[in-house]
Structure formats: structure tokens, C-alpha cells
C-alpha positions, 0 to 999 in steps of 0.5 A: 910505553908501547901499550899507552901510544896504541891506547892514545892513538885509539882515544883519538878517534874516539869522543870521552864519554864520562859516567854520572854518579848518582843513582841510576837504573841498572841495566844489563845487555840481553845477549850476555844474560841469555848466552855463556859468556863468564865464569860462574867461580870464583876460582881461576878458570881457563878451560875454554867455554865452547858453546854451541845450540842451533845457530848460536857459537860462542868461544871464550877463551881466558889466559893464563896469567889472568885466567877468564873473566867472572860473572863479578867482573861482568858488573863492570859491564853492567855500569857501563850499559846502565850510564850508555843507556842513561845518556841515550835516553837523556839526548846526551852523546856516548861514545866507547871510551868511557871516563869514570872514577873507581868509587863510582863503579864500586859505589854502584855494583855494591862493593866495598870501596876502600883500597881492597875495592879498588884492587878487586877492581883492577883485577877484574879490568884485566880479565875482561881486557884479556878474555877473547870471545868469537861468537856468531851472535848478531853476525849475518851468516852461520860461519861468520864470527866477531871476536873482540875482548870486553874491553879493548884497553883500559888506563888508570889515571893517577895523581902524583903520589900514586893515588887513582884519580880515575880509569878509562876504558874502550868497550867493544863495538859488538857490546856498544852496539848491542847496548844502543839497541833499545830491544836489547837491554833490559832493567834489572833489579839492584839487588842482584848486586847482592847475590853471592853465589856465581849460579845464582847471579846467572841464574838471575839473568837468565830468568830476567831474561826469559821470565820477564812480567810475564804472568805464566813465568816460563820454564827450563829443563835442569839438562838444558840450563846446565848446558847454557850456563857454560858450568864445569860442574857435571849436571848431577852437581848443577841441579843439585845447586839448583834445587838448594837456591830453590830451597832458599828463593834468593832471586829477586822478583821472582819465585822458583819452582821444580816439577818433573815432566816425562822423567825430567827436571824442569824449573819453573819461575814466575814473577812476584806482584810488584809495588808501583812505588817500589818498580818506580824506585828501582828503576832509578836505580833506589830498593824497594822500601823495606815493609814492616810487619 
């Protein structure tokens, strides 16, 4: 009961925001496709990522019980920074706390949304109100820090046999704000909801992130990618993963590449042509039309 007053009592100063259905873009916030923030396992992970490069620190800590949040739980965040950005561009008011129905989140990152859906779901909801992050990211000075969970707290609504008829949430201020910054979100592909494997999907984000359009693609060093993907997995494992997603081109909108400059391993990507019609279906959250031949 305790933690259901203290949820009323932050709703209260807060306007309900309610997700739309239907398809929308997917987009993603650029500071969690750039930076470790998730677990790429599917196995329970607790070690801590502490991450460090110039300026940049990141602390993600997970619980026992609940264990860190996953880059699958991270879809949960993808929805709510595609309907944030969909209301700011519609000229419709956003707020933290957000309203939606199991289906639709399901229904939106591609999972199955039957009973088993739903308990994915709810286990996911726990890891990301659970995990604690400090990170020095977007914070004025190099010591100062701003820790937060990805969602404060979360709620189930249900009807009276027990059924969901709904779940509300409150998103952070550090994610809410980072959404809102037109330069700090990006449109991805909605086939990334579709890949399986935890490397891949980071992997993706990253390349997205850095890749973009442009013509020359960009590059990374294995050693160095290793380093921001928070892995545990030793860096002979990791680039022994990164050759085999080479080998299958799994990334949607891009083509990977590995060369070796001065001794080291260095992956290279570039974007593919794009369709008119097809960029026009993605970002509306539609796939591209399936060519015959």
C-alpha cells in the first residue's frame, strides 16, 4: 500500500500523457544508443557496468532479485520516445507519466502478446524501475553526476478478475528531457525489433548512431567497441561475435565490413541505397515492401 500512495502522490503533479496505437516511427534516444547503459544477455546480469572515456561515466548497477535491465527491456523505452516524439510533433501536450495497454507496447516492439507477452513485459518493467544509473552525461561539470532508474515507478491497472487493463509509468527527467531535444533523437529501422541476438541489437544502435547517411559510413576499432558495449565477454570472444554478425549481415540499412589497420581490427559500415518509398513506410513505423525476384 505504501508504494501505491507514494506513486499517487508523484501522479499528482504530473499530467497522464496516453500512448496512441497505430503505427507510428520508432524512435530511439541517442545517448543510450551511443553509451553502455543495458545488459546485451539474456542470462541475469549483476556485475555493475562502470564505464569511463574522457569525460564520460556511467554507473549501472542492478539488484539481486531483478538483476540489470536488458537491451530487450530497453524496448520499453523505445516506445515511449517514439509516442513522446509523436505527440511533440502532433502539437500534443507530454508529460512523465504515461498510460498505455500491455498489447500496445507488445504489439509495437514485436513480441508476442498473449499471457507470456504480457509476463515478459512485466518482468522487464521491474528491471528497468530497479536498475540505478549515475552518469555524467548531459550534466554541467566533470564530477557531477545524476542518478535515476529508467522508470521511477510503474503500476498495473486491473479489472476485477484480475485481468490488465492497463500500466502507467513515470520516465525519469534525464530520459524525458533527452527525448524532447529534437538533436537527441533519431528514427530507427522497425526491423530492429527483430533481431535476436543481444550484440546485434547494440551493435545496430550504435552503428545508427554513428553511421547515419552518411555516404563514407564510419568505423570503429573491435578493441574499442569492446569497450563501449559494457560486455563481459573478454574482447577475444567479442570480436570473434563481430566477425560471425559480419558473416551473416543482420543489420538493417547497413553493410559491415572488417579490415585491419596497423595491427588492429577495425569494422567498417556503411549505409545501403535506400527506396523513397520504402524510407517513406519506415518512418511511419510500416517495413519496406518485400521485392520479388
Amino acid at each position: 500500500m505504501r508504494a501505491r500512495r507514494t506513486f499517487a502522490r508523484a501522479a499528482e503533479q504530473l499530467d497522464l500523457f496516453v500512448g496512441v496505437g497505430g503505427d507510428i516511427a520508432a524512435r530511439d534516444a541517442q545517448d543510450l544508443m551511443a553509451w553502455p547503459f543495458f545488459s546485451l544477455a539474456k542470462s541475469k546480469r549483476v556485475k555493475p557496468i562502470d564505464f569511463r572515456m574522457g569525460k564520460v561515466s556511467i554507473l549501472v548497477e542492478a539488484t539481486v532479485e531483478h538483476g540489470m535491465a536488458t537491451i530487450w527491456d530497453a524496448d520499453v523505452l523505445i516506445w515511449v520516445a517514439s509516442q513522446i516524439v509523436e505527440a511533440r510533433d502532433g502539437n500534443r501536450p507530454t508529460s512523465r507519466l504515461i498510460a498505455a495497454t500491455p498489447h500496445e507496447i507488445l504489439a509495437f516492439t514485436g513480441r508476442g502478446t498473449g499471457k507470456a507477452g504480457y509476463e515478459r513485459l512485466r518482468a522487464a518493467l521491474d528491471r528497468l524501475q530497479s536498475t540505478s544509473i549515475a552518469t555524467s552525461i548531459r550534466q554541467r561539470g566533470a564530477r557531477r553526476r545524476h542518478r535515476f532508474s529508467w522508470i521511477n515507478e510503474w503500476r498495473e491497472r486491473l479489472d476485477e478478475d484480475g485481468r490488465a487493463l492497463g500500466i502507467e509509468m513515470i520516465v525519469p527527467d534525464w530520459f524525458y528531457e533527452g527525448v524532447l531535444d529534437r538533436a537527441l533523437v533519431l528514427t530507427i529501422d522497425p526491423a530492429y525489433f527483430q533481431l535476436t541476438g543481444g550484440l546485434e541489437r547494440w551493435l545496430y544502435r550504435i552503428v545508427r548512431k554513428h553511421g547515419g547517411r552518411q555516404k563514407g559510413g564510419w568505423s570503429f576499432d573491435i578493441a574499442h567497441l569492446h569497450l563501449k558495449s559494457g560486455a563481459l565477454s573478454p574482447l577475444k570472444r567479442f570480436a570473434f561475435d563481430i566477425r560471425e554478425i559480419v558473416r551473416r549481415q543482420p543489420l538493417p540499412g547497413y553493410r559491415l565490413a572488417l579490415d585491419h589497420q596497423l595491427g588492429r581490427e577495425r569494422l567498417n559500415f556503411t549505409p545501403l541505397p535506400v527506396d523513397p518509398f520504402d524510407a517513406a513506410r519506415r518512418r511511419i513505423g510500416m517495413a519496406p515492401v518485400e521485392k520479388c525476384g
